[in-house]
Each structure stands twice: as C-alpha cells, then as structure tokens.
C-alpha positions as CSV (number, residue, x, y, z in Angstrom):
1,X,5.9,-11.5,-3.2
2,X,2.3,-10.6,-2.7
3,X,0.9,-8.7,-5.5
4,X,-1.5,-11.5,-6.9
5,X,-2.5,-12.0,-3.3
6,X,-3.7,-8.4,-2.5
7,X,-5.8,-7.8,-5.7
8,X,-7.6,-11.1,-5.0
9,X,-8.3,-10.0,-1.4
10,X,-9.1,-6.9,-2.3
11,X,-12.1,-8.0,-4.7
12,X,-12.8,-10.6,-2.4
13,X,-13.5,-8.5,1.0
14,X,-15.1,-5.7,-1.5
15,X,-17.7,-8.0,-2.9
16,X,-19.0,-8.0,-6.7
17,X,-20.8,-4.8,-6.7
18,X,-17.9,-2.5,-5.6
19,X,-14.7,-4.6,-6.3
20,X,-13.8,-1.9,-9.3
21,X,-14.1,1.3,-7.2
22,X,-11.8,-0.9,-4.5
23,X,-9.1,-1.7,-7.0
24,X,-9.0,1.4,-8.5
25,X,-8.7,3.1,-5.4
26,X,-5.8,0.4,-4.7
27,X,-3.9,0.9,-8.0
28,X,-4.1,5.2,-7.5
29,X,-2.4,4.6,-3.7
30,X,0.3,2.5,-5.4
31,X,0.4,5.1,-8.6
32,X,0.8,7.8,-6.0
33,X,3.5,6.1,-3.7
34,X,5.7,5.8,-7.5
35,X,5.6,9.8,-7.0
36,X,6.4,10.3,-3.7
37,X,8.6,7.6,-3.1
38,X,11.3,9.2,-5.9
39,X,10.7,13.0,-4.4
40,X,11.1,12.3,-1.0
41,X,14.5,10.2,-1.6
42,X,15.7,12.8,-4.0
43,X,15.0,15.5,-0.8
44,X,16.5,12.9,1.5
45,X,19.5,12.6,-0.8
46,X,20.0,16.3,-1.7
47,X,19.8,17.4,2.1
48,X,22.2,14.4,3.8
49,X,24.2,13.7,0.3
50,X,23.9,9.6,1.5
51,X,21.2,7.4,0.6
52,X,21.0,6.2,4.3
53,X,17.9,8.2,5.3
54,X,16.6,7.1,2.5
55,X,16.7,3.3,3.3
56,X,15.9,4.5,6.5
57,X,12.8,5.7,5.5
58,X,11.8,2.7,3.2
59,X,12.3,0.6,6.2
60,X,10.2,2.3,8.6
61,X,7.1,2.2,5.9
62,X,7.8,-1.2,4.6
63,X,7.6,-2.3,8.5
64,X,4.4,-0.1,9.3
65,X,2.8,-2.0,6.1
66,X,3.3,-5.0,7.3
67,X,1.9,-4.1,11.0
68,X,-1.0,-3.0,9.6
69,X,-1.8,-5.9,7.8
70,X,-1.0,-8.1,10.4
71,X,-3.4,-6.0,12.8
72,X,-6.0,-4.7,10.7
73,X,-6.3,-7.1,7.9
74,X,-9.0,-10.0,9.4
75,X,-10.3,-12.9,7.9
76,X,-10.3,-12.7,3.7
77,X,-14.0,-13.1,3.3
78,X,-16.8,-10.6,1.8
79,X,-17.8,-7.9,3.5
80,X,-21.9,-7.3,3.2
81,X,-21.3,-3.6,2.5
82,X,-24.3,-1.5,2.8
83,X,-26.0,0.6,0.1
C-alpha cells in the first residue's frame, strides 16, 4: 500500500548527498525483518502448535509501525543534515 511512498520520502527527508546510505540502511531493516519475521513464527508455532501468537505478534508490530509514523514522522521535506 505504501512502498513507493516510503522510498520517495526517504530520499526526500535524506537530501541528495546522503539519500543512498538512507535507503540502503532502509532496504537492510526490511532484508533483516524477512529473517526474523519466519524464525520467530516458526518458535511461536513450535512452542503453542497454533499460529495465533503468531498473528498476534504481527499485529502488535504492524500497529506500533503505524504509531510511529503517525508520531514521529513530520512534515516530508529535506532535512539540512550536517557534515
């Protein structure tokens, strides 16, 4: 639903000079969530034997995802980063 959006405001609020080392960094936390996602429900699954926790789980980070970016995310505009 928003994956075009994010890596537009990502190079947006990083600015030309630094919006590879900001993407990068972006596509590694998504890269490493496709690891631990997997392990944990497997763990989940293999403890409980339901996929319930699992779900559960999802839930809880989906809805602290979007709370953060409603909270923390301000206006989309360029950041004067220093250095």
């Amino acid at each position: 639903m928003s994956a075009s959006n994010i890596w537009a405001m990502t190079q947006t609020i990083a600015g030309p000079k630094t919006a590879g080392r900001w993407t990068g960094f972006q596509n590694f936390m998504g890269n490493l969530a496709g690891i631990i996602a997997p392990t944990l429900t497997g763990l989940a699954i293999s403890q409980t034997g339901q996929f319930l926790p699992s779900f559960l789980l999802m839930a809880a980070v989906a809805l602290g995802g979007c709370l953060c970016f409603v909270c923390l995310v301000g206006p989309v505009k360029e950041i004067a980063w220093e250095g």
